[in-house]
C-alpha positions in Angstrom: 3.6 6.7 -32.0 3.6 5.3 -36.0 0.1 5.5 -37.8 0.2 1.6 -38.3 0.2 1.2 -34.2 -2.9 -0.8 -33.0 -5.6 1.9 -31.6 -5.1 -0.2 -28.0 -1.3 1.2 -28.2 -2.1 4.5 -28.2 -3.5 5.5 -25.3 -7.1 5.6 -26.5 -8.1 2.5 -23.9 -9.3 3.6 -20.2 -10.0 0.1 -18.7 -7.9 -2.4 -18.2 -8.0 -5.7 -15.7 -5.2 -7.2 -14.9 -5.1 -10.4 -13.1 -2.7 -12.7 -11.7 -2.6 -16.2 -10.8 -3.7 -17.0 -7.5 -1.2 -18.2 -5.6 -2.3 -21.6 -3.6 -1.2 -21.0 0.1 -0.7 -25.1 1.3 2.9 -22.8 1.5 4.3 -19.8 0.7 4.9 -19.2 -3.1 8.3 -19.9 -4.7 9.3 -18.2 -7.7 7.4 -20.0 -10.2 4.4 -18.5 -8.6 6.0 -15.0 -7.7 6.6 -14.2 -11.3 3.1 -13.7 -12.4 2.3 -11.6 -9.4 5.3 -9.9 -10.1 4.7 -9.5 -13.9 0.9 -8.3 -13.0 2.6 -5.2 -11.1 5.0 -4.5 -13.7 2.1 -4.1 -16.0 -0.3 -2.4 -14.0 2.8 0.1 -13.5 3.2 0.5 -16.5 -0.3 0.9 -18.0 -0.7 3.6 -15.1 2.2 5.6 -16.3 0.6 6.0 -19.5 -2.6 7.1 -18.2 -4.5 4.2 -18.2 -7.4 3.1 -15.9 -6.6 0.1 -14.4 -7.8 -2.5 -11.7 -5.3 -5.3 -10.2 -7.0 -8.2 -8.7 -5.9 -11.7 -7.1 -5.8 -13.6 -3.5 -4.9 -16.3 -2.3 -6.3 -19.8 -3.2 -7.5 -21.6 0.1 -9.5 -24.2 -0.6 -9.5 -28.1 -2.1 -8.3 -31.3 -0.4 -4.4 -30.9 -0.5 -5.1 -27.7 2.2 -7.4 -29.9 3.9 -4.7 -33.0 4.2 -2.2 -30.8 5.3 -4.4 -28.8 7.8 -6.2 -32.4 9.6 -2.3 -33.5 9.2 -1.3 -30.7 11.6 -4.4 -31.0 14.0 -5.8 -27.7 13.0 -8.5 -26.0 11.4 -7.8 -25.3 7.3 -8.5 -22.0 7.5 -5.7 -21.9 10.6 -3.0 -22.8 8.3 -4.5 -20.4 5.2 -4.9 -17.5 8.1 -1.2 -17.4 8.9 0.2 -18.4 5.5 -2.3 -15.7 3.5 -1.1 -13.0 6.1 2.4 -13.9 5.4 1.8 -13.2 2.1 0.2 -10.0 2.2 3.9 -9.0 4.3 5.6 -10.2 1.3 4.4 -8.9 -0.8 4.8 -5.6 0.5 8.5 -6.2 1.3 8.3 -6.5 -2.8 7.0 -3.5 -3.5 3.5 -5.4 -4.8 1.0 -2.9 -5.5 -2.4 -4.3 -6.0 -6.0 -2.9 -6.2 -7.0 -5.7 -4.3 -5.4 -8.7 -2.7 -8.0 -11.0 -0.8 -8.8 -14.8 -0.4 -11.6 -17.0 -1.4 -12.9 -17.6 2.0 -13.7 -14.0 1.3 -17.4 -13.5 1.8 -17.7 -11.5 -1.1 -16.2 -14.3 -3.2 -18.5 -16.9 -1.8 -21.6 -15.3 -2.1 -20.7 -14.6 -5.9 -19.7 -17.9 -6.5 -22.6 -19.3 -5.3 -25.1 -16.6 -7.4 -22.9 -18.2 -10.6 -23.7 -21.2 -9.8 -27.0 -20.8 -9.6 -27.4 -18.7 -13.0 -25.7 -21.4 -14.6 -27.7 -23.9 -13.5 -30.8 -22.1 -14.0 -29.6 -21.8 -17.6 -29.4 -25.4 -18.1 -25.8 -26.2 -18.0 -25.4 -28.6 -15.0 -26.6 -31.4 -14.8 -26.2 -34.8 -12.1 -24.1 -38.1 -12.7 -23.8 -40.9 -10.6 -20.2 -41.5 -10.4 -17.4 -44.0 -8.6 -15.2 -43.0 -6.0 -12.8 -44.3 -3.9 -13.9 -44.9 -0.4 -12.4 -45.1 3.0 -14.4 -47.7 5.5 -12.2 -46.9 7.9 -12.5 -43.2 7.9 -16.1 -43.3 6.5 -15.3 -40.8 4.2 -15.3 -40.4 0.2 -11.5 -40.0 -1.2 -11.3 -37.3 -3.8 -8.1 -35.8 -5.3 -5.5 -36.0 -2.7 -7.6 -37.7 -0.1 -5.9 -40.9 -2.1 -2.4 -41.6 -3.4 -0.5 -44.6 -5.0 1.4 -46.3 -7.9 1.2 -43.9 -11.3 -0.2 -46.6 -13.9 2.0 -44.5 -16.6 5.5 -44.4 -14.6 5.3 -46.3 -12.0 5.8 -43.6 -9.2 4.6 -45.2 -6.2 3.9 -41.5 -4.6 1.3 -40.3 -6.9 -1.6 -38.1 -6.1 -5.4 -39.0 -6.8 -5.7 -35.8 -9.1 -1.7 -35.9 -10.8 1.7 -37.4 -10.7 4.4 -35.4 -9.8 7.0 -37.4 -11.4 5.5 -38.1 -15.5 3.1 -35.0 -14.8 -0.1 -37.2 -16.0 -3.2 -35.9 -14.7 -5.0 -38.3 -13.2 -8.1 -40.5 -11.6 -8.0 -41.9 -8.6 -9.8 -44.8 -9.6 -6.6 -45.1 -11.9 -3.8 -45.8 -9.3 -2.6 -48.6 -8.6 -2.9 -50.0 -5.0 -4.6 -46.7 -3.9 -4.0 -46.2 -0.4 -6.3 -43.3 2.3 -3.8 -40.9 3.1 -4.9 -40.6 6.6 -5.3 -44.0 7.5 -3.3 -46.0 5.0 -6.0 -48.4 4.4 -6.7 -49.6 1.0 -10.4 -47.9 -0.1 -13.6 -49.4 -1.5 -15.5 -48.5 -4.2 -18.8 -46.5 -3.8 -21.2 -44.8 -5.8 -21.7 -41.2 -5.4 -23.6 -38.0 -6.9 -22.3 -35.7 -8.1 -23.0 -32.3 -10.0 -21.3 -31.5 -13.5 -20.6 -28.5 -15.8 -21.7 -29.5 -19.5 -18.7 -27.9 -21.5 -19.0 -29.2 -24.7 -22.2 -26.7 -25.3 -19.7 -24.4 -25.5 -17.2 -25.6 -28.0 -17.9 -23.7 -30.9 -18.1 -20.3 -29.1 -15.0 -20.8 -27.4 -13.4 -22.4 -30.9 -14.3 -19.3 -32.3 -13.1 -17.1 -29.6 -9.7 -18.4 -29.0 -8.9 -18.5 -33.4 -9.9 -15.0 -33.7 -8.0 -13.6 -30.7 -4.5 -12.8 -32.3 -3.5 -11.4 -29.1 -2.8 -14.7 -27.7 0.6 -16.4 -27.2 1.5 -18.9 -28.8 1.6 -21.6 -26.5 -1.7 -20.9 -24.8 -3.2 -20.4 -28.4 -2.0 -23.8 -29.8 -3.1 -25.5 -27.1 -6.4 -24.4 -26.5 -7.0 -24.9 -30.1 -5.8 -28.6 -29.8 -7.8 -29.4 -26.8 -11.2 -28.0 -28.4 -10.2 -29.9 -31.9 -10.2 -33.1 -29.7 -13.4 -32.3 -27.9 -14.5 -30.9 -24.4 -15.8 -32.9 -21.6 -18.6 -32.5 -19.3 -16.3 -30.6 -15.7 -17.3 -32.3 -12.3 -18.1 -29.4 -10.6 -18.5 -30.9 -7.0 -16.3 -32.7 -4.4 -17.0 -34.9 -1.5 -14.9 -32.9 1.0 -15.6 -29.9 3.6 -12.9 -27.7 3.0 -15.0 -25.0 0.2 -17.4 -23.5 -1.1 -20.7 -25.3 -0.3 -22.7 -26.5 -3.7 -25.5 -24.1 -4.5 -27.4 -26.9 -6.2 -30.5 -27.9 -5.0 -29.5 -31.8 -3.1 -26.1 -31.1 -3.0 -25.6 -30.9 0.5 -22.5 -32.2 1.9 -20.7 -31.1 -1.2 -18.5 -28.5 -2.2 -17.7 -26.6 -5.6 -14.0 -28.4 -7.0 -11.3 -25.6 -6.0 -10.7 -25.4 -9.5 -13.5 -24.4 -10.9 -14.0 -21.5 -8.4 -10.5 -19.7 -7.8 -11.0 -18.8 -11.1 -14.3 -16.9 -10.5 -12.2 -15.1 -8.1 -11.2 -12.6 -10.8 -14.4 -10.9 -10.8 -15.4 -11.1 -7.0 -12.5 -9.8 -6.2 -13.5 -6.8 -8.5 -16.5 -7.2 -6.7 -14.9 -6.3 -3.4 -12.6 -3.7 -4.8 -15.8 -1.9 -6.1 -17.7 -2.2 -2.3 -14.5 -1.0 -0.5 -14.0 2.1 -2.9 -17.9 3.3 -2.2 -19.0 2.5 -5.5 -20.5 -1.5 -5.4 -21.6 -1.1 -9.2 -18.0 0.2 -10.8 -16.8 -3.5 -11.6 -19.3 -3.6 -14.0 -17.6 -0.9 -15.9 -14.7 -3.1 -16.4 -16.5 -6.8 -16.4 -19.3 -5.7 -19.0 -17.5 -3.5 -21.4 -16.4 -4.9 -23.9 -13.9 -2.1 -24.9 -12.1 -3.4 -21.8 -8.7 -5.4 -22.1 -8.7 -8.8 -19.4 -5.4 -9.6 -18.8 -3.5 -12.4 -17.0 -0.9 -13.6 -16.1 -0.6 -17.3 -15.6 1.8 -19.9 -16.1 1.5 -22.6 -18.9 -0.1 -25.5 -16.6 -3.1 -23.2 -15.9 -3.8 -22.2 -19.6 -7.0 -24.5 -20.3 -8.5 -23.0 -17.2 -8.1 -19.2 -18.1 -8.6 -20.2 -21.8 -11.6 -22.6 -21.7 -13.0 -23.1 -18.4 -13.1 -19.7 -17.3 -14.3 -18.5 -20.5 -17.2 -20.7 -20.9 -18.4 -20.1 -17.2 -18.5 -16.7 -17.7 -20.7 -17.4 -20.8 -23.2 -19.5 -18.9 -24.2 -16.9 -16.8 -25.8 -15.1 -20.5 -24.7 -11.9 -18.9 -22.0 -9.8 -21.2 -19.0 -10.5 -19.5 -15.6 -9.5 -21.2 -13.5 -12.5 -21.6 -9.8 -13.0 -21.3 -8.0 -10.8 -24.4 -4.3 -11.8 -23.1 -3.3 -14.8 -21.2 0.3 -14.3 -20.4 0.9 -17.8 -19.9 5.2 -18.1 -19.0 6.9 -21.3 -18.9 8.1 -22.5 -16.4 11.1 -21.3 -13.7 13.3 -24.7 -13.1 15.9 -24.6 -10.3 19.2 -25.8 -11.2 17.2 -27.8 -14.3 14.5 -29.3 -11.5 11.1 -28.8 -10.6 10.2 -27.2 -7.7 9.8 -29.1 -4.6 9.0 -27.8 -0.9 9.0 -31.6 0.1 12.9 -32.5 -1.6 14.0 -28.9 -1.0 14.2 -28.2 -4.1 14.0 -24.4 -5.4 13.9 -20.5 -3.7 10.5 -19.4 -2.1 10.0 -15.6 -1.1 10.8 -15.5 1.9 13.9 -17.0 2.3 14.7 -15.2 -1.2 14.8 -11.8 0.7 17.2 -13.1 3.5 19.8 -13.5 0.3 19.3 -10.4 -1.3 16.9 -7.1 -1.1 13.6 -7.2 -3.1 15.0 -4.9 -5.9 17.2 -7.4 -6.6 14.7 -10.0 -7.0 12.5 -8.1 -9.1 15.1 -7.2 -11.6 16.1 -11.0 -12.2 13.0 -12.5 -12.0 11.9 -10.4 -15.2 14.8 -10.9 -16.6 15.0 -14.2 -16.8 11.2 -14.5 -17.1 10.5 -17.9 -19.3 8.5 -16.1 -22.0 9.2 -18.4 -24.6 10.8 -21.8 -23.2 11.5 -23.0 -19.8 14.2 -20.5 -17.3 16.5 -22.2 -15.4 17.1 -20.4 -12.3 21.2 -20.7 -10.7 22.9 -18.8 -8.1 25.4 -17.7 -10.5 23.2 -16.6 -12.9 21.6 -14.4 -10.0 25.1 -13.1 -9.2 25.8 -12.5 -13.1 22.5 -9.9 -13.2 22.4 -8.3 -10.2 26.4 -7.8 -10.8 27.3 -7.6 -14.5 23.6 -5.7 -15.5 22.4 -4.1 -12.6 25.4 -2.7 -10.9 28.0 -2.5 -13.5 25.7 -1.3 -16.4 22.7 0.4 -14.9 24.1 1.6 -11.4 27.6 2.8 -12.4 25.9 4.6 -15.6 23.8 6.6 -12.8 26.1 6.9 -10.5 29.2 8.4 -12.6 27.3 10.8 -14.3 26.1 11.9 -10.9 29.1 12.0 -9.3 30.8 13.6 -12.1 28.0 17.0 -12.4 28.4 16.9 -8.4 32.4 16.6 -8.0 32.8 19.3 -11.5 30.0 21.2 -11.8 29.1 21.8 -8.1 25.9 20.1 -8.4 24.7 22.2 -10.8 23.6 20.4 -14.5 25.3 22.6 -17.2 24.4 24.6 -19.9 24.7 22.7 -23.6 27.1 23.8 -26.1 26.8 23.3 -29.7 25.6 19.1 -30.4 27.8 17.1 -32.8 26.9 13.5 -34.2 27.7 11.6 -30.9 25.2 14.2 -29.0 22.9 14.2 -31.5 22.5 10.3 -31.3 22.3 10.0 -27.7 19.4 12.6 -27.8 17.8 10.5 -30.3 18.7 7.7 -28.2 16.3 9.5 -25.2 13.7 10.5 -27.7 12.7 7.3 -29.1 13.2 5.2 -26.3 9.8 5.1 -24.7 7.8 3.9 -27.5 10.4 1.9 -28.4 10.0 0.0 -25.3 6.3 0.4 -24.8 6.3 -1.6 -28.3 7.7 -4.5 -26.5 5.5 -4.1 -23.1 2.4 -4.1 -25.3 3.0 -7.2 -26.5 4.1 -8.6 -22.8 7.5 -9.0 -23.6 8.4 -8.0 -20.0 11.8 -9.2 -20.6 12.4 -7.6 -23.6 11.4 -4.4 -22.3 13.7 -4.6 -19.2 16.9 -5.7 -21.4 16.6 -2.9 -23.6 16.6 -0.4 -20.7 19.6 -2.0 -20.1 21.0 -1.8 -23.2 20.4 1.8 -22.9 22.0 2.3 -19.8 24.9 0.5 -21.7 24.6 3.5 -24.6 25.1 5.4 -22.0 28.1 4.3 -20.0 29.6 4.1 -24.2 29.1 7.5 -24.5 31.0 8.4 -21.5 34.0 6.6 -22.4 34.0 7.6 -26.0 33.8 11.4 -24.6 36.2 11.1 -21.5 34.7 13.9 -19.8 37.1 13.4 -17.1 39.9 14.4 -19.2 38.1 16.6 -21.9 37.3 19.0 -18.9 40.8 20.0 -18.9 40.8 21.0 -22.8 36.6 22.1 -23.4 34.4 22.4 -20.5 31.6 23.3 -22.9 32.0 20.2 -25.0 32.5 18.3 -21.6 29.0 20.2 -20.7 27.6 18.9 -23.2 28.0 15.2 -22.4 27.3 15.7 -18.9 24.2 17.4 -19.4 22.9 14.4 -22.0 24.2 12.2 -19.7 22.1 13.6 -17.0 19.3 13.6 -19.7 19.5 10.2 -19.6 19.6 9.4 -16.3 15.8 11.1 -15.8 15.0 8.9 -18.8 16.4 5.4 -17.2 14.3 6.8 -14.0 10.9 6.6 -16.0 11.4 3.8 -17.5 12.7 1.4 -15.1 9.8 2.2 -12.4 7.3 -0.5 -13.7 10.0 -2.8 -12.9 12.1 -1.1 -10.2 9.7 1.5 -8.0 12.4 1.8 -5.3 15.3 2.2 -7.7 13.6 4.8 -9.5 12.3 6.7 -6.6 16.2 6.9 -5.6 17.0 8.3 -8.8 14.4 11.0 -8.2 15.9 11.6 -5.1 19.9 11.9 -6.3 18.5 13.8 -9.1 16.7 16.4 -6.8 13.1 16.3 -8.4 9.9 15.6 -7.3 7.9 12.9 -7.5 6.7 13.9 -11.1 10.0 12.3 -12.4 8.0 8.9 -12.6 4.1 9.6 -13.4 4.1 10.0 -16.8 5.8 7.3 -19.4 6.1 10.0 -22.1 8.1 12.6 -20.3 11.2 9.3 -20.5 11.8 11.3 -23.9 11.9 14.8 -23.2 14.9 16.5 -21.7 13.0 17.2 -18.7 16.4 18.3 -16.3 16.9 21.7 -16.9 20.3 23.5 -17.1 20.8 25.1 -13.8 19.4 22.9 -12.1 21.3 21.7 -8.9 21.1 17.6 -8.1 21.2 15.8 -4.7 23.9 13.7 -3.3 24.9 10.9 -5.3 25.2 7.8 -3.9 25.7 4.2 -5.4 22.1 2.8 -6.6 23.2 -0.9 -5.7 26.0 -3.6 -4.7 27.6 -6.4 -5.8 25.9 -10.3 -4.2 27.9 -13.2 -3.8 25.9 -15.4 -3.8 26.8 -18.6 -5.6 27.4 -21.0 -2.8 23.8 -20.4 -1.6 
């Protein structure tokens, strides 16, 4: 690669941790939450097909008070509902093709014990302290009404639905002591006021580190870096780190029992015990250190722009309170957001496409193709069924598939299988194999700097090249005249297709592995990224059987 490339970009790195936002499993994830998952596998794909070492890590997010409502709503146990819908997930995200170091929970031992020995350092270290604070109270239910244990009127929009932690309609987060004729969402009953303690984090101690941190770090976004900015400019405040409710991690804190730690400020934590685990399972319970206290290491996430001052700030400063030399976040991948016919998403108003009933419309592939390219990277995606059919139809199969599949076809049905000797190159053969030549660093440019999207539209374009330098050459009627100029474009063609197969497995593994398969190689085709531009399918070489890569949806009515 050019002289002027970072040293990150060129292959010097061996560690790398890439996280994902934990999904929340009160239901199975829609979109919105797929597409970090789904960007976190793209990347780790990629990073291993240039040699890099790399751990995935994420789980699902099981505790807090709206799991709780929804579990005691039901009659069951919470960790009943987050049993079946984490295993659910763990089958989804196989039927996607999501490869993951590790994929637990945090009712995972490992993550609770960890969680608990943070806790503990940090408060050893000075950094929590106890506050009396007012709560909402249920006499009927004699029992303290934190977060969504209350709802009511939205003092800022008058949404007579809202939530004791936010309001789904203006977005506000909020108090419960701020609604307006708060109501217990169990009983109904209109709650008291009561005095209760409670344990906090003391964030502000670490403005100035994290000030620093965040205006040095060129690497991140835009939108995450703005807004970190703004929210230490205007001051931090002191984190209540405790909750009155069952469902969690019990407080560490000498006193605090009854209490649990806020779900918030320990899913986050999951990033490392889930290294933690991935490190006992593999034999080797110290490795995670290797990645979490090396500071030549790159911590990656991906998040979406709502969870930005937790991965930014919160999770940062934790990790600083423990005075242990943890690497903090270098990228925060933090995508807007995926709206569904210019709406939120909404299980309750049926509003949107969750995974599941996503694969019932169309195979994983699919998904994974659109998803990335329509990921919200810079503003808000809206997400149509007409749109989906324009991809999958107009990009993937028209573009991408037919490119494959005619060159194929035509070395099978004229050359008997057999790619063909070159003859002599002229200025159209000569671009095309410049075309192969530069294209991997050409898009690893783009993937370096998480432009996922980017990346995948540019393959695409280069499928496009392609299918242009077919028609310019007519192979199907120059054969008639030159069979060793048509030779020529058939076997660039075919040069190209081994290319497209490297370069699309981050984002399509099953695709690719197809392409090995009509193309008769071995596995080999998609390990290394580099290989994308060398004309790696020798002349005399005999293919398999071609066969179309994809189909058209219709979809629209969906």
């Amino acid at each position: 690669m050019a002289d002027n490339c970072p040293e990150w970009r060129r292959g010097r790195l061996t560690r790398w941790i890439v996280n994902s936002a934990w999904p929340y499993v009160n239901s199975v994830p829609h979109l919105g939450t797929f597409i970090h998952l789904l960007s976190a596998d793209v990347y780790t794909r990629y990073l291993r097909l240039k040699g890099e070492e790399v751990i995935a890590v994420t789980g699902s997010d099981e505790h807090g008070t709206p799991i709780e409502v929804e579990a005691i709503k039901k009659g069951i146990p919470p960790k009943q509902l987050t049993d079946q819908i984490h295993n659910q997930i763990l089958q989804l995200l196989d039927a996607y093709n999501i490869r993951l170091d590790n994929y637990t929970r945090t009712e995972n031992p490992v993550h609770i014990r960890y969680t608990q020995e943070l806790y503990r350092k940090v408060y050893e270290n000075g950094y929590i302290y106890t506050q009396n604070v007012n709560l909402p109270y249920c006499q009927t239910d004699q029992r303290f009404l934190p977060d969504r244990f209350v709802e009511g009127t939205c003092p800022h929009c008058g949404n007579e639905q809202a939530r004791g932690d936010q309001c789904d309609s203006c977005g506000r987060v909020l108090d419960p002591l701020e609604l307006v004729k708060p109501r217990c969402v169990f009983c109904g009953n209109a709650p008291t006021i009561k005095s209760s303690t409670h344990w906090f984090f003391d964030l502000p101690k670490f403005r100035d580190k994290l000030y620093t941190a965040v205006k040095e770090n060129k690497q991140l976004p835009e939108n995450a870096r703005n807004f970190s900015l703004r929210w230490l400019e205007e001051g931090l405040k002191p984190r209540a780190l405790t909750r009155d409710n069952k469902w969690g991690i019990p407080a560490p804190f000498p006193g605090a029992e009854g209490k649990t730690i806020y779900v918030w400020l320990e899913a986050v934590l999951g990033y490392v015990s889930a290294s933690i685990e991935w490190a006992e399972k593999s034999g080797k319970p110290e490795a995670w250190k290797d990645y979490w206290f090396s500071q030549g290491t790159r911590n990656v996430h991906f998040i979406g722009k709502d969870n930005i001052p937790f991965h930014v700030i919160i999770f940062p400063a934790l990790l600083l309170a423990t005075h242990e030399p943890y690497v903090l976040p270098w990228q925060v991948s933090s995508t807007e957001f995926i709206l569904f016919d210019g709406k939120k998403f909404s299980k309750s108003n049926k509003i949107g496409v969750w995974i599941d009933d996503a694969l019932k419309v169309a195979p994983a592939e699919y998904w994974r193709y659109v998803l990335i390219a329509i990921r919200p990277e810079a503003r808000d995606a809206n997400f149509t069924w007409r749109d989906f059919e324009t991809h999958v139809n107009s990009e993937l199969n028209d573009v991408f598939g037919n490119f494959v599949h005619r060159t194929l076809s035509f070395v099978n049905s004229h050359f008997d299988g057999i790619v063909p000797e070159p003859g002599i190159l002229d200025e159209k053969d000569e671009t095309i194999k410049k075309e192969i030549e530069q294209a991997p660093s050409k898009i690893a440019a783009l993937l370096d700097d998480f432009q996922l999207r980017g990346g995948l539209a540019q393959i695409i374009e280069l499928a496009r090249a392609g299918n242009q330098y077919l028609s310019e050459r007519e192979p199907w009627h120059l054969i008639k005249t030159d069979r060793s100029k048509t030779a020529t474009t058939v076997y660039f063609a075919t040069q190209l297709v081994g290319c497209l197969a490297i370069l699309i497995s981050p984002f399509l593994p099953e695709t690719a592995r197809g392409i090995g398969e009509q193309l008769n190689l071995d596995t080999n085709i998609t390990e290394n990224w580099w290989d994308a531009g060398k004309l790696r399918v020798e002349a005399g070489h005999k293919i398999g059987k071609p066969v179309p890569l994809f189909h058209k949806v219709r979809v629209a009515n969906s």
